[in-house]
C-alpha positions as CSV (number, residue, x, y, z in Angstrom):
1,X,29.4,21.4,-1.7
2,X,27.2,20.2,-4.7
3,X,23.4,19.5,-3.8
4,X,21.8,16.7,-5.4
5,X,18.0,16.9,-5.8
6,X,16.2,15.1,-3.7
7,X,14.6,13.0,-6.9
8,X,18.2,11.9,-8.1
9,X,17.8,9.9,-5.1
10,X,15.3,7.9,-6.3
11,X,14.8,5.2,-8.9
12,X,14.4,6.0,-12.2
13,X,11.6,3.7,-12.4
14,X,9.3,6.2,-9.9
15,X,9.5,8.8,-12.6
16,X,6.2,6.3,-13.7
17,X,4.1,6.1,-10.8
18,X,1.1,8.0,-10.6
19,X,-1.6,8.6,-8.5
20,X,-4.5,6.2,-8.5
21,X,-7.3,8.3,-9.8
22,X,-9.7,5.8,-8.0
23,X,-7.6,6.2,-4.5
24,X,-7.4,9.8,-4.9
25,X,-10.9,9.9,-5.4
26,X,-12.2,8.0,-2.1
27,X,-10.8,11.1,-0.3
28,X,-13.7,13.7,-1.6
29,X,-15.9,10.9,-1.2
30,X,-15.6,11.4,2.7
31,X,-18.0,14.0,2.4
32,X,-21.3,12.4,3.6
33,X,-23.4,14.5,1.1
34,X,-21.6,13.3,-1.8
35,X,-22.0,10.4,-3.9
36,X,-20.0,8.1,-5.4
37,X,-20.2,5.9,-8.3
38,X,-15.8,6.2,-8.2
39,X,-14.5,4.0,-5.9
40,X,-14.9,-0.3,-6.9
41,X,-16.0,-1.1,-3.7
42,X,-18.1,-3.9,-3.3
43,X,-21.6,-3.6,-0.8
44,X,-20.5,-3.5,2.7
45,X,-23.9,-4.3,3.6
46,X,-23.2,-7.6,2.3
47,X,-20.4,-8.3,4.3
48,X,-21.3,-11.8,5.8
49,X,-20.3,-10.1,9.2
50,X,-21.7,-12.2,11.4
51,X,-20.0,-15.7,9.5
52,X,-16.3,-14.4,9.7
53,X,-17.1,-13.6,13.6
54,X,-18.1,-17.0,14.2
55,X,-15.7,-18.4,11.3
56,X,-12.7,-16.3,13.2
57,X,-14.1,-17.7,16.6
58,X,-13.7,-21.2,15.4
59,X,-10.5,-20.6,14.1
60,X,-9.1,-19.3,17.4
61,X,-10.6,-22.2,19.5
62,X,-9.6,-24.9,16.8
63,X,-5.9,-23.2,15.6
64,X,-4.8,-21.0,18.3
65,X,-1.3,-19.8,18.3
66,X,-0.8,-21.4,14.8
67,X,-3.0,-18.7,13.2
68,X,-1.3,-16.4,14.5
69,X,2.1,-18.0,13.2
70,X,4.4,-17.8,10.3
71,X,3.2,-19.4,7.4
72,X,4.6,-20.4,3.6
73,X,4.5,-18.4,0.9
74,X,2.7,-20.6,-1.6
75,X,-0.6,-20.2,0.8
76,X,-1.7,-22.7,3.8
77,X,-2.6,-25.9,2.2
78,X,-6.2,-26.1,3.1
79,X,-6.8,-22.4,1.4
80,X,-4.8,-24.2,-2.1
81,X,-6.5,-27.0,-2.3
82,X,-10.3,-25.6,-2.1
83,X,-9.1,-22.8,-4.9
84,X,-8.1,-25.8,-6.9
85,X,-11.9,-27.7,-6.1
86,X,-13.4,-24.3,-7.0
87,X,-11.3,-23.9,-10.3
88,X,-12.1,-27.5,-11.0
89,X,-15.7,-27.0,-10.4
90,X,-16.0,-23.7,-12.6
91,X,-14.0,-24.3,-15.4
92,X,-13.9,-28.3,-16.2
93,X,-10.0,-28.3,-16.3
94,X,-8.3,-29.8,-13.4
95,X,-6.1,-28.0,-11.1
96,X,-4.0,-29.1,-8.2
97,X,-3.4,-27.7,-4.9
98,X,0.5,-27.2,-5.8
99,X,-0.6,-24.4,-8.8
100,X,-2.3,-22.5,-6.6
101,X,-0.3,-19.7,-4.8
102,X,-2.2,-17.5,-2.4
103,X,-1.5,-13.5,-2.7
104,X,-2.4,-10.5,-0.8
105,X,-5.4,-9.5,-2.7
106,X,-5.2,-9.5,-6.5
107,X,-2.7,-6.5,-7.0
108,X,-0.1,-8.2,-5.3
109,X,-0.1,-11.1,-7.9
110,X,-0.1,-8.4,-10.9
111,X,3.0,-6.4,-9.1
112,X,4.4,-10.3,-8.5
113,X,4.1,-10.8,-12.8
114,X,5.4,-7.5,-13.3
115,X,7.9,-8.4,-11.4
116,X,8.8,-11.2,-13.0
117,X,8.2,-10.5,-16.6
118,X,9.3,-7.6,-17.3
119,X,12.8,-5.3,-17.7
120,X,12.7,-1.5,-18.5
121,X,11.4,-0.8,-22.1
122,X,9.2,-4.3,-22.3
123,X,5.8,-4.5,-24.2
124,X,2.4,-5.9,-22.5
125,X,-0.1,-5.9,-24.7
126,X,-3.9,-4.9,-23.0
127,X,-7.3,-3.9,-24.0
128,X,-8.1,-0.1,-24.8
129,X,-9.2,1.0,-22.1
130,X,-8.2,-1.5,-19.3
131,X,-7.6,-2.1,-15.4
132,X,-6.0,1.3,-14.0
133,X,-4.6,-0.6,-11.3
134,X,-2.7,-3.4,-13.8
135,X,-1.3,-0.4,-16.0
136,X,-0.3,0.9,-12.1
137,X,1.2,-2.5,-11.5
138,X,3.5,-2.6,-14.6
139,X,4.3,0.9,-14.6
140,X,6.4,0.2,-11.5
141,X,8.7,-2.1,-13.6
142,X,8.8,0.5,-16.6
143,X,6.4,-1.5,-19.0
144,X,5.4,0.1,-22.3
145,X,1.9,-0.5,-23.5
146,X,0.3,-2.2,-27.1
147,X,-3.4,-2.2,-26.8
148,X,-5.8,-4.2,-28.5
149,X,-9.0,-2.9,-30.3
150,X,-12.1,-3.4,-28.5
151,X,-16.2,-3.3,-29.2
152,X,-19.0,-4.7,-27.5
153,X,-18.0,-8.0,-27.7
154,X,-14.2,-7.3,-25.7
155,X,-11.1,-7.8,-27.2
156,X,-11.0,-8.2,-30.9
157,X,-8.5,-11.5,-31.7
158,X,-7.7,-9.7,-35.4
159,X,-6.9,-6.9,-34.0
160,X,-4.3,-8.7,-31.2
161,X,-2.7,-10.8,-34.7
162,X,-2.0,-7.3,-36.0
163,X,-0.4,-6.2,-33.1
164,X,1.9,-9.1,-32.3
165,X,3.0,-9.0,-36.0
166,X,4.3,-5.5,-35.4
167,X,5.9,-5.7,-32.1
168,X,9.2,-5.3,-31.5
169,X,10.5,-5.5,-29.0
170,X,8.0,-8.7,-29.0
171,X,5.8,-8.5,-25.9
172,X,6.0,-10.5,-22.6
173,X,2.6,-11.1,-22.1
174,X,-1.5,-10.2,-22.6
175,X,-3.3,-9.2,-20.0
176,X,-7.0,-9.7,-20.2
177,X,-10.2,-9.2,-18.1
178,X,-12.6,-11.2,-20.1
179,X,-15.3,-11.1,-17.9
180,X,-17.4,-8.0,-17.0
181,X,-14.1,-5.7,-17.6
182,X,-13.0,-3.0,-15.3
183,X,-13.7,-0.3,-16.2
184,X,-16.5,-0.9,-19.4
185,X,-18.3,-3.9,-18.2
186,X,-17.8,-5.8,-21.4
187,X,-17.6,-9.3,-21.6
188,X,-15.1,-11.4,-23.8
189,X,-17.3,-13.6,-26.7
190,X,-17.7,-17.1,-26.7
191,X,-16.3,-17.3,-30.0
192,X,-13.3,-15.2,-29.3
193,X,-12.0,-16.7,-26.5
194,X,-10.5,-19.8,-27.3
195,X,-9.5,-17.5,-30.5
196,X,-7.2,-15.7,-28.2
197,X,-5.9,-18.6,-26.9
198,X,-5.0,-20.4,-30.0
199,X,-3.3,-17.1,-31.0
200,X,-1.0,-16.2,-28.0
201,X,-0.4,-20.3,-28.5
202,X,1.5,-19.8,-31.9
203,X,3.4,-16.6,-30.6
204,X,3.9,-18.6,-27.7
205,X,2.9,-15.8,-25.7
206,X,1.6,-16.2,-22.1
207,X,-1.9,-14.8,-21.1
208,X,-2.0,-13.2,-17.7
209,X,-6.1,-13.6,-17.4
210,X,-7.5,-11.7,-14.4
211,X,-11.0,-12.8,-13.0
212,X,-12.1,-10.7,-10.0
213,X,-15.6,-10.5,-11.2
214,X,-16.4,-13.9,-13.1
215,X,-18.9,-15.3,-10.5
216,X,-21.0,-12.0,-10.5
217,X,-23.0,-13.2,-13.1
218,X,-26.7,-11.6,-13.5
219,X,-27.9,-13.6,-17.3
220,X,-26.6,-15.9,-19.1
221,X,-24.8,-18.4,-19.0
222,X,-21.1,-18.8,-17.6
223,X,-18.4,-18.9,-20.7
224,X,-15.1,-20.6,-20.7
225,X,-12.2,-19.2,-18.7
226,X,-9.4,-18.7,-20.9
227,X,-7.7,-21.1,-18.5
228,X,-9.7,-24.2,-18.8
229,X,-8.2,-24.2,-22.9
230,X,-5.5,-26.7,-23.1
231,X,-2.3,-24.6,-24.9
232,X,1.4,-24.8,-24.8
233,X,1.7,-21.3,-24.1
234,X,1.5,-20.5,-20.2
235,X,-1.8,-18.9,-19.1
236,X,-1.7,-17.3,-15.8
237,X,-4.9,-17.1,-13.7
238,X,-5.9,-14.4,-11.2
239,X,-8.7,-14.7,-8.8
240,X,-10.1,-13.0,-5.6
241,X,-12.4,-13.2,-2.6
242,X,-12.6,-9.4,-2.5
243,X,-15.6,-9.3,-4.8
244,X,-17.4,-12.3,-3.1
245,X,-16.7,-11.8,0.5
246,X,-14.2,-8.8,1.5
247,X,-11.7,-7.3,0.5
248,X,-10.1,-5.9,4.2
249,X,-9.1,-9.9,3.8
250,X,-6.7,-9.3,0.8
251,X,-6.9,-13.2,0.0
252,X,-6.5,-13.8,-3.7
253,X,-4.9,-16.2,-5.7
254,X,-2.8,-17.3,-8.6
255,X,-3.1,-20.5,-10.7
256,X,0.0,-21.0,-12.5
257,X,0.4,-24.9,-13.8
258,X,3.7,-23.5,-15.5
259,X,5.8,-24.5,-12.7
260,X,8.9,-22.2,-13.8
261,X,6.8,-19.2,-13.5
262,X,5.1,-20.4,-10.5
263,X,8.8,-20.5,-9.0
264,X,9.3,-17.4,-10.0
265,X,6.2,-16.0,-8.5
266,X,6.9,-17.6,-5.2
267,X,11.2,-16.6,-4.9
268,X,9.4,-12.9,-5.7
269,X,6.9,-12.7,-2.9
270,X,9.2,-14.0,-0.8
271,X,11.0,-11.1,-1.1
272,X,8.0,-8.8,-0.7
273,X,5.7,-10.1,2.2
274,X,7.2,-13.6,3.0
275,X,3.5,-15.3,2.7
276,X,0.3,-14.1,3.0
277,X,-1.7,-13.2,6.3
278,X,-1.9,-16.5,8.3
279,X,-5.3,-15.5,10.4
280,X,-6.8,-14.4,7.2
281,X,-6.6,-17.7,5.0
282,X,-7.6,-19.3,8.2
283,X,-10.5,-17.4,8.6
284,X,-11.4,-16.9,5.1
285,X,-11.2,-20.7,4.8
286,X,-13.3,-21.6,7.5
287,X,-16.1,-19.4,6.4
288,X,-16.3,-20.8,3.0
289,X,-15.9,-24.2,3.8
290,X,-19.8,-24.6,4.0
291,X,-19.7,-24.8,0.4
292,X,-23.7,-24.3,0.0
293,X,-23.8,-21.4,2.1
294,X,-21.1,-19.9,0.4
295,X,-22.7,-20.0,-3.3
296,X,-26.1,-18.5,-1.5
297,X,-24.1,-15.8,-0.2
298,X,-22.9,-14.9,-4.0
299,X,-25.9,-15.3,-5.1
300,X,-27.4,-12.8,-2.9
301,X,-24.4,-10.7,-3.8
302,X,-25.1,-11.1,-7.6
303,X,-28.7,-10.6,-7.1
304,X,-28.7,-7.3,-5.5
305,X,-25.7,-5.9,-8.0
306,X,-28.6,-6.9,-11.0
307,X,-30.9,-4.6,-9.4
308,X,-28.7,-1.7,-8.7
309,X,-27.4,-2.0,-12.7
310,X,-31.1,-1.9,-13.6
311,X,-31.8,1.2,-11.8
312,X,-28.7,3.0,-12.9
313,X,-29.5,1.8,-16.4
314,X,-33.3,3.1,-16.3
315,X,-32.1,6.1,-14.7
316,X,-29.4,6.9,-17.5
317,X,-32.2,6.7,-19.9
318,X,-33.8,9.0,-18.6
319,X,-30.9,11.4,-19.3
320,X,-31.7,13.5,-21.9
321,X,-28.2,14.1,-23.6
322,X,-27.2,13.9,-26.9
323,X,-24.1,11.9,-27.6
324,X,-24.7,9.8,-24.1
325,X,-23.8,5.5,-25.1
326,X,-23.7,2.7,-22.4
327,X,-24.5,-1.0,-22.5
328,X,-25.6,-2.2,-19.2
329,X,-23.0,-5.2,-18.3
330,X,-24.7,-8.6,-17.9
331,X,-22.5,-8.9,-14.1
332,X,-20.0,-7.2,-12.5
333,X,-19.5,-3.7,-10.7
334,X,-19.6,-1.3,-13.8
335,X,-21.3,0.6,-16.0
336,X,-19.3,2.3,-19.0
337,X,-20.9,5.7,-20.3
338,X,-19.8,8.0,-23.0
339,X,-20.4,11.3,-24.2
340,X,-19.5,12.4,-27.0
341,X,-17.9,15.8,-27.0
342,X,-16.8,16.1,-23.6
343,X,-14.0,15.7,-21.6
344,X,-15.2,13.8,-18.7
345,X,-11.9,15.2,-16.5
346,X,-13.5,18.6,-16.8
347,X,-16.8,17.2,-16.7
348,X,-15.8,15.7,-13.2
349,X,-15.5,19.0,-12.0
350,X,-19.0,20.4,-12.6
351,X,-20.2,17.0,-11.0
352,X,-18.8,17.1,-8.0
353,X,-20.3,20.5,-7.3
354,X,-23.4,18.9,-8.1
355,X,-22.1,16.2,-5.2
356,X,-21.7,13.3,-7.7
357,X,-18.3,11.9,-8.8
358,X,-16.8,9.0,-10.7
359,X,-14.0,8.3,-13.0
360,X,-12.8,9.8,-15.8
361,X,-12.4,7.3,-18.8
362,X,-8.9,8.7,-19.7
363,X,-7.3,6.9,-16.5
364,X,-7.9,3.6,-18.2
365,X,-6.2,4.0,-21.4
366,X,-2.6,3.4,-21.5
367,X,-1.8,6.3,-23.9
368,X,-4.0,8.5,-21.6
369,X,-5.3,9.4,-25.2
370,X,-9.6,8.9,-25.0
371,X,-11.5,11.5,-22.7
372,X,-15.2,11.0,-23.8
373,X,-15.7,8.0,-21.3
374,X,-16.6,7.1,-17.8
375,X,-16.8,4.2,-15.1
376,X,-20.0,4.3,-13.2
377,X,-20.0,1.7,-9.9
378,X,-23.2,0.7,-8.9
379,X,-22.3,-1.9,-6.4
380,X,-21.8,0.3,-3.9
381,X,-24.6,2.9,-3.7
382,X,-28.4,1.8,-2.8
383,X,-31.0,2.1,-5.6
384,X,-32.1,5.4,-3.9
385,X,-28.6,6.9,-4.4
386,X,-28.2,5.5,-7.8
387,X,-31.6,7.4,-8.8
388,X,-30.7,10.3,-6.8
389,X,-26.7,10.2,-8.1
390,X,-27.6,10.0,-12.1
391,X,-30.2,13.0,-11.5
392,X,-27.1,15.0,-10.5
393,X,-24.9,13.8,-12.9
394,X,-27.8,14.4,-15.9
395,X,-27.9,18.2,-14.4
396,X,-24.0,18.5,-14.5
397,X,-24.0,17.0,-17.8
398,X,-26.2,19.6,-19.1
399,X,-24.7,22.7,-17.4
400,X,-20.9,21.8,-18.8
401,X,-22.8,21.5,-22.4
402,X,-24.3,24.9,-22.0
């Protein structure tokens, strides 16, 4: 009798998948002595708690059984139509209730354009480093990766020409987070983002832009989603209430105007979840339907991030390490250190001895190539245990350099 491994029985595609560094990660974090600057969890103190308790109470006593009921995939059409007021309000462009899909939290709509998009072998092109959990996404559908230079100011649009004059096979899409990246913080330029547009226009190249942070603004001005540009070449929008209420909800959202793709996005989660939680969206929408309460309670949210980033950031200065480079994000959940020299994998290690982890830069890079960087989350930690956290990590910094 011939035995067949067990992993001829599965896909070739799951030869790809990988352990999420960040998931992985959340495990040693259960020690209560240990902190984290890993996981990209937003505040739980800032939960509103008490609103979804009274916004699910009203939902009950208003809906009944039809919360608790199938629903259609697109989304319920109260939940579509204020994503398409908010978009509207935020970007200047008008949307419509019918290009808004709802999607269980934001990694469902990137495995839903993976899904989609690409066959074995295809291109995306990203920025170097980018979202572990998009390179995750289109691993599953055997994606191959061309990354676009980066500096301070994000993705550089010269550096995106060259790369879509050499493709071949010619890519399927760009996928960008132009506001407050995950993991460095960065945010895209004013002057480079309608740039980018105008460029994936003439390739005709869709843009898959994915906004989870965009209204965690600390300075500054708000700049233009890539969205709100008019162009003939589709530009896919992802959004999410995770960052600015809670992510247990997983309601998120795609705004797709092509109406093909949108089709295709729809026949696709059919076949994965059939729709989106019905109590959630019900929920989710009742709660945000004060809309003045709801900006306060980003605000507040926004607010308290800015002062956890400043007390990282003081604190990092006060590291005394040769080689050690951030830029403190101006909103977000990030802050992007690196140190020249060393391999932040092996640095993790001495770290978490000293009961401080976070994650190693290498995850984010496609080519798993760079090693001298690191994603610090500060949204998650008080200021205590950011001051206390970067102490440990100056100590392990300097033992792994002696």
């Amino acid at each position: 009798m011939t035995t067949v491994s067990r992993a001829a029985k599965f896909a070739e595609r799951t030869a790809r998948l990988r352990a999420s560094t960040i998931r992985e990660m959340l495990k040693v974090t259960q020690q209560p002595d240990v902190i984290s600057f890993g996981g990209g969890l937003p505040a739980p103190e800032l939960f509103p708690t008490a609103g979804i308790a009274e916004a699910a109470r009203r939902v009950m006593e208003l809906r009944g059984a039809a919360a608790l009921q199938y629903s259609v995939t697109e989304g319920l059409s109260e939940m579509r139509r204020w994503v398409a007021e908010r978009m509207t309000r935020r970007t200047g462009r008008i949307f419509e209730a019918e290009d808004v899909t709802i999607v269980n939290g934001s990694q469902q709509g990137l495995d839903l354009v993976g899904k989609i998009f690409l066959d074995p072998g295809d291109h995306v092109v990203m920025e170097n480093p980018s979202y572990l959990g998009a390179i995750q996404a289109f691993d599953a559908y055997q994606a191959r990766y061309l990354t676009i230079d980066t500096d301070e100011d994000g993705a550089i649009p010269e550096s995106l020409e060259r790369v879509l004059d050499r493709a071949d096979p010619f890519p399927k899409f760009v996928y960008l987070v132009p506001n407050f990246q995950n993991p460095t913080g960065r945010t895209l330029a004013r002057e480079r983002r309608e740039r980018i547009v105008r460029i994936c226009e003439r390739y005709d190249l869709p843009i898959v832009e994915d906004d989870p942070y965009g209204e965690l603004r600390f300075e500054g001005a708000d700049l233009p989603s890539l969205v709100s540009y008019e162009s003939s070449a589709p530009i896919l929008y992802s959004g999410t209430g995770s960052k600015i209420m809670s992510p247990g909800m997983r309601v998120a959202w795609l705004v797709i105007r092509d109406e093909e793709i949108r089709e295709k996005i729809v026949l696709s989660k059919q076949g994965a979840d059939l729709h989106s939680g019905t109590f959630a969206q019900y929920v989710f929408h009742e709660y945000v339907s004060d809309g003045a309460a709801f900006d306060a309670h980003v605000a507040t949210i926004a607010r308290t991030y800015r002062r956890r980033r400043d007390v990282m950031a003081a604190a990092l200065n006060h590291i005394a390490s040769d080689g050690l480079h951030f830029v403190p994000p101006s909103g977000g959940m990030f802050l992007w250190v690196t140190v020249s020299g060393i391999d932040t994998t092996e640095l993790l290690r001495v770290s978490a001895e000293q009961k401080v982890v976070f994650v190693p830069g290498v995850s984010f890079y496609p080519a798993r190539d760079v090693h001298d960087g690191m994603r610090l989350n500060f949204s998650n930690a008080s200021e205590e245990m950011i001051r206390v956290g970067i102490e440990r990590l100056g100590h392990a910094i300097s033992t792994f350099k002696r």
